[in-house]
Backbone as a ProteinNet text record, in pm:
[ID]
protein_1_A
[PRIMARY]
XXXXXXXXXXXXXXXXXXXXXXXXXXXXXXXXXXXXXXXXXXXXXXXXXXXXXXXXXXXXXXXXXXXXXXXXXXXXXXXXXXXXXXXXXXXXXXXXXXXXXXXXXXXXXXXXXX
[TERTIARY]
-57.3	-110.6	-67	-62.3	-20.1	89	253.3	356.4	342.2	243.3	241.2	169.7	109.3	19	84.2	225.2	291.1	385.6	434.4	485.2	424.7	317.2	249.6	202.4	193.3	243.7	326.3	440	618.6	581.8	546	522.4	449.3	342.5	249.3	308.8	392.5	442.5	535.9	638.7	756.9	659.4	537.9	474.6	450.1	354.4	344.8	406	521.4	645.2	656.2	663.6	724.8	631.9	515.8	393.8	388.5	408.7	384.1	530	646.9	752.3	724.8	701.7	643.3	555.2	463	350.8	428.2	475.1	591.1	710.3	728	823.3	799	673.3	609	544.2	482	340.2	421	465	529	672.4	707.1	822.7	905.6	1032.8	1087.6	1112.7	1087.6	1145.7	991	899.7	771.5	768.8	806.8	891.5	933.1	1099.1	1144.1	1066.7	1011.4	941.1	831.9	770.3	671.5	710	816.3	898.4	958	989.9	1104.9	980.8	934.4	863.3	737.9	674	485.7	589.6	704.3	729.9	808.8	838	912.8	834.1	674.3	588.1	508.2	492.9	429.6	513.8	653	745.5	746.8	725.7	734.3	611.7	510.2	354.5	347	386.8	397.4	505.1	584.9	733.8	703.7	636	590.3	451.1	362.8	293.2	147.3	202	182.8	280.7	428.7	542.6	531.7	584.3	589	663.4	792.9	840.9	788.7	722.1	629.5	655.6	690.7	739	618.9	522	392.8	330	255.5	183.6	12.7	-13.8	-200.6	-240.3	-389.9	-478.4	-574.7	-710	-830.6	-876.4	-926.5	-960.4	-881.9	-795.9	-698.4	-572	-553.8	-435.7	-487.1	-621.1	-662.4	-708.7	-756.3	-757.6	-610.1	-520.1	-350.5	-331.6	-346.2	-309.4	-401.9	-502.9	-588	-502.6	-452.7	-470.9	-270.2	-235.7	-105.9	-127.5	-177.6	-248.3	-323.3	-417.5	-510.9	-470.7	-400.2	-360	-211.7	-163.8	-66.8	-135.2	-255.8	-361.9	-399.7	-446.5	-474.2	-425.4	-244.9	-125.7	-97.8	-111.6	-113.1	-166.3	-317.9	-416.9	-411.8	-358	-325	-218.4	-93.5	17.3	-1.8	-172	-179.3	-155.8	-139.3	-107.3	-260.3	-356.4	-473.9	-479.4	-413.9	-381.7	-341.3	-208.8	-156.2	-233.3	-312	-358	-495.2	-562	-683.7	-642.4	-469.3	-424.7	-388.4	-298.4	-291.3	-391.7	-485	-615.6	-713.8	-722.2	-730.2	-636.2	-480.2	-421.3	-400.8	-408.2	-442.1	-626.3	-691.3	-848.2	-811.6	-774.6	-738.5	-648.2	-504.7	-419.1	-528.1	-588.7	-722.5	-736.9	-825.1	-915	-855	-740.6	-670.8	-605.2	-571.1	-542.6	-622.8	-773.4	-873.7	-897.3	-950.6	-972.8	-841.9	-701.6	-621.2	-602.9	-671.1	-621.9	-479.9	-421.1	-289	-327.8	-394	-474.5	-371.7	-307.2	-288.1	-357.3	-371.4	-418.4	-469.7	-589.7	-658.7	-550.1	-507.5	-450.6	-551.2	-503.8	-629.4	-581.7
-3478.5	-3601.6	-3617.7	-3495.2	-3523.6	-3582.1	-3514.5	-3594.4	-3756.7	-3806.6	-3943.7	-4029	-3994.8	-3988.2	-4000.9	-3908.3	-3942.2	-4049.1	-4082.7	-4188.7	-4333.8	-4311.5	-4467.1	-4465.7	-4363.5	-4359.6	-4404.3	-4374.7	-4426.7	-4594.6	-4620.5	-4727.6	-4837.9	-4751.7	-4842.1	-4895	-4788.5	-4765.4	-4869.5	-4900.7	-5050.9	-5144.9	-5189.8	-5270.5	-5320.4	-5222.9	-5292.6	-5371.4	-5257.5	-5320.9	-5454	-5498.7	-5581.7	-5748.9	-5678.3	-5787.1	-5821.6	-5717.7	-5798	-5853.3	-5834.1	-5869.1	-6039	-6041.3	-6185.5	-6292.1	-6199.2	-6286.6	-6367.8	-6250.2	-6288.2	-6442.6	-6401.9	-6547.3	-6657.6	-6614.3	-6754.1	-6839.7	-6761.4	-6845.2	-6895.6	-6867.2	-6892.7	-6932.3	-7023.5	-7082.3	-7045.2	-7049.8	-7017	-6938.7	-6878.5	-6740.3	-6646.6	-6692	-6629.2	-6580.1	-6641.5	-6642.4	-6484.3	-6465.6	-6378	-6240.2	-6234.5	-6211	-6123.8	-6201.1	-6122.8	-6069.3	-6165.4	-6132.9	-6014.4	-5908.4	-5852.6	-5711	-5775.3	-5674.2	-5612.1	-5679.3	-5614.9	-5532.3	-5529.2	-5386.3	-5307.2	-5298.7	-5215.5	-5125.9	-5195.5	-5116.9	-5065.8	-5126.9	-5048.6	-4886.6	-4936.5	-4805.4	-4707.8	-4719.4	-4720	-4591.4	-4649	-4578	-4471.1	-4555.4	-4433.2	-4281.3	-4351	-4257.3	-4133.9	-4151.1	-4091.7	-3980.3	-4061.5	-3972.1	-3948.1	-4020	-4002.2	-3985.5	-3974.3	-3924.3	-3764	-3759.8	-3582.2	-3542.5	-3581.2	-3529.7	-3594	-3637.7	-3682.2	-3615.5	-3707.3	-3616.7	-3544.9	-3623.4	-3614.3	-3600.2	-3535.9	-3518.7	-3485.5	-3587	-3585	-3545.2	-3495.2	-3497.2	-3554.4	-3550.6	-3632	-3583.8	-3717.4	-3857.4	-3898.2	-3894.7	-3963.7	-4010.2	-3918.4	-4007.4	-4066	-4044.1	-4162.7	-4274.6	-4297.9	-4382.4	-4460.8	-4390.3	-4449.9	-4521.1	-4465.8	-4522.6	-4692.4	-4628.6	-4794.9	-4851.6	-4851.6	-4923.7	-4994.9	-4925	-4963.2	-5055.5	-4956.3	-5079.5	-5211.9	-5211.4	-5320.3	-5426.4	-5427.4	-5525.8	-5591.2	-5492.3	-5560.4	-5617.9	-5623.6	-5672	-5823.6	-5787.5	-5915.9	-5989.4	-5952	-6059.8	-6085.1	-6020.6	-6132.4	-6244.5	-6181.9	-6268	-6421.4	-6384.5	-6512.8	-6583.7	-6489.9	-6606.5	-6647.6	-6706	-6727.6	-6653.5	-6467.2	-6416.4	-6351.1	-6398.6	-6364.7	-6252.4	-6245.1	-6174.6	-6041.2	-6051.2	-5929.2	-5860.5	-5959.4	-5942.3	-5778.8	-5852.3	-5776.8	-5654.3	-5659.1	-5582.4	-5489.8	-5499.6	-5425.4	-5340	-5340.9	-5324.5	-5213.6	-5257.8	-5168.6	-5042.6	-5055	-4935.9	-4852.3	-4920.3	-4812.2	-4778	-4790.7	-4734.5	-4655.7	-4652.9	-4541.9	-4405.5	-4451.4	-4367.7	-4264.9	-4370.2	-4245.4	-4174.5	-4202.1	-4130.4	-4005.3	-4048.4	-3927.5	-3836.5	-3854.6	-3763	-3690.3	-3744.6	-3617	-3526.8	-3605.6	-3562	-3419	-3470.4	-3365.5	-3295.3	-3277.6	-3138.6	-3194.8	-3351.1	-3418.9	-3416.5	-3401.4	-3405	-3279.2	-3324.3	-3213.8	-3065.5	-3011.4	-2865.3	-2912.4	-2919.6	-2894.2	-2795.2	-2834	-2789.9	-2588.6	-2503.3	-2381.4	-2355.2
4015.9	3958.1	3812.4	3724.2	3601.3	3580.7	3644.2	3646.4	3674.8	3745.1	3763.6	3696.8	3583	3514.6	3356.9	3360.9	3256.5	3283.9	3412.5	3446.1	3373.5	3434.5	3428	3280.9	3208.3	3066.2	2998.9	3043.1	3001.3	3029.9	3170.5	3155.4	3102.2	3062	2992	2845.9	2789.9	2613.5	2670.2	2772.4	2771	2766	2851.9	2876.5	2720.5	2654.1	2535.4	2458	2435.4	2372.1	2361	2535	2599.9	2552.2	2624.5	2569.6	2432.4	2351.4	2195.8	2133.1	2179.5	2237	2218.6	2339.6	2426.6	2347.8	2307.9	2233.5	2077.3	2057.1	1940.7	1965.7	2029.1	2057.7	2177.8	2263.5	2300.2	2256.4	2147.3	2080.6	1917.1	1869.6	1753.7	1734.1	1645.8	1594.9	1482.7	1484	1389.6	1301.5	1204	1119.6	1191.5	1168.5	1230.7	1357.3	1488.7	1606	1592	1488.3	1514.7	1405.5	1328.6	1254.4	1322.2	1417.7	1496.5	1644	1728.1	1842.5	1787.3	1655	1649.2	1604.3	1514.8	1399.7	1489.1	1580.2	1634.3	1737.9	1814.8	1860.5	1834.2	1709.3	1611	1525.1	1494.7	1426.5	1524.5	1592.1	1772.4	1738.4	1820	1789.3	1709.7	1588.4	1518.8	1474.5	1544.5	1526.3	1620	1756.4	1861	1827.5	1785.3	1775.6	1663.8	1551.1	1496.5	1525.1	1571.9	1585.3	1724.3	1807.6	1939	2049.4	2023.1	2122.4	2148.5	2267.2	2285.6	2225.3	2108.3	2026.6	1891.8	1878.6	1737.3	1643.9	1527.4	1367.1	1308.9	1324.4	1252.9	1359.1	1487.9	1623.2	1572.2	1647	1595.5	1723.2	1709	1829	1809.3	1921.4	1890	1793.4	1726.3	1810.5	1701.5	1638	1569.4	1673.1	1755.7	1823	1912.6	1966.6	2066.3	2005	1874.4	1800.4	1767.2	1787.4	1754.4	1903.3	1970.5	2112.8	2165.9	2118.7	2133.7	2057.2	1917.1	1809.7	1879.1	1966.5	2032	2131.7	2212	2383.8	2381.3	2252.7	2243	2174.6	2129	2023.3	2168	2242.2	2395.3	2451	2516	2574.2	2515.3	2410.3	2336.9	2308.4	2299.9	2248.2	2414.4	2535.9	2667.3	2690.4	2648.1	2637	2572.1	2466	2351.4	2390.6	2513.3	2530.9	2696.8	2720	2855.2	2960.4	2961.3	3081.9	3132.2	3147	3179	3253.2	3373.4	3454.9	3425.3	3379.9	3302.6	3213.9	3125.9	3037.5	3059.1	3188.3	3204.6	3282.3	3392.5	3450.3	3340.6	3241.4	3161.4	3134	3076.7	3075.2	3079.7	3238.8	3339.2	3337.6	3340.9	3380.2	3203.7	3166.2	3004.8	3031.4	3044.5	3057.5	3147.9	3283.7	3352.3	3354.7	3272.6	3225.9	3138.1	2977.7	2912.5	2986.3	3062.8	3147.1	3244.3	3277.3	3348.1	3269.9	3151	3026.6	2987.8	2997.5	2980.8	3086	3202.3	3361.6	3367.4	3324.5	3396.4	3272.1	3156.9	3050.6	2991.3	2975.9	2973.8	2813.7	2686.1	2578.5	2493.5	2370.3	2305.2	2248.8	2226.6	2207.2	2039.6	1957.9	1874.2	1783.2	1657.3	1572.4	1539.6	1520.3	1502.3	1357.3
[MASK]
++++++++++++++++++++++++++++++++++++++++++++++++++++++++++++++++++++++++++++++++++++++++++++++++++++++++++++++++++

């Protein structure tokens, strides 16, 4: 279960991307458009890559990186939300609350700095 678990992980981190991506250049015009289409998943990236990736420069544990991970997923969610994908929006959602949850359930949780 864990291997699939990091799957739907991988997938969740494009999804975001993708969604704030989206929100960026459906909902907005012009220099702002690319501004936010370019920049909300670059600093997404940006956040993850640093210090919630399995090769993370800077690698946190709880509840600072589960605090990083909302602060990634929720703000994808909410920019669906805002560009009319209701659907996606709450599907998304759902499979990040569950991914959590199976990260604790299966021991998937970094090891406490000693």
């Amino acid at each position: 279960m864990g291997p699939a678990n990091d799957g739907l992980r991988f997938t969740l981190e494009l999804a975001a991307l993708t969604a704030l991506a989206y929100w960026g250049f459906s909902e907005h015009d012009g220099a702002v458009q690319w501004l936010l289409g370019l920049g909300a998943p670059l600093v997404a990236a940006a956040v993850w890559g640093a210090f919630v990736a399995p090769q993370a420069s800077r690698p946190t544990t709880d509840p600072v990186r589960l605090l990083l991970e909302v602060a990634v997923f929720a703000p994808a969610a909410v920019a669906l939300w805002a560009a009319d994908s209701h659907t996606l929006a709450f599907g998304f959602g759902v499979l990040v609350v569950l991914h959590l949850a199976f990260t604790f359930l299966l021991g998937q949780r970094p090891a406490q700095a000693s």
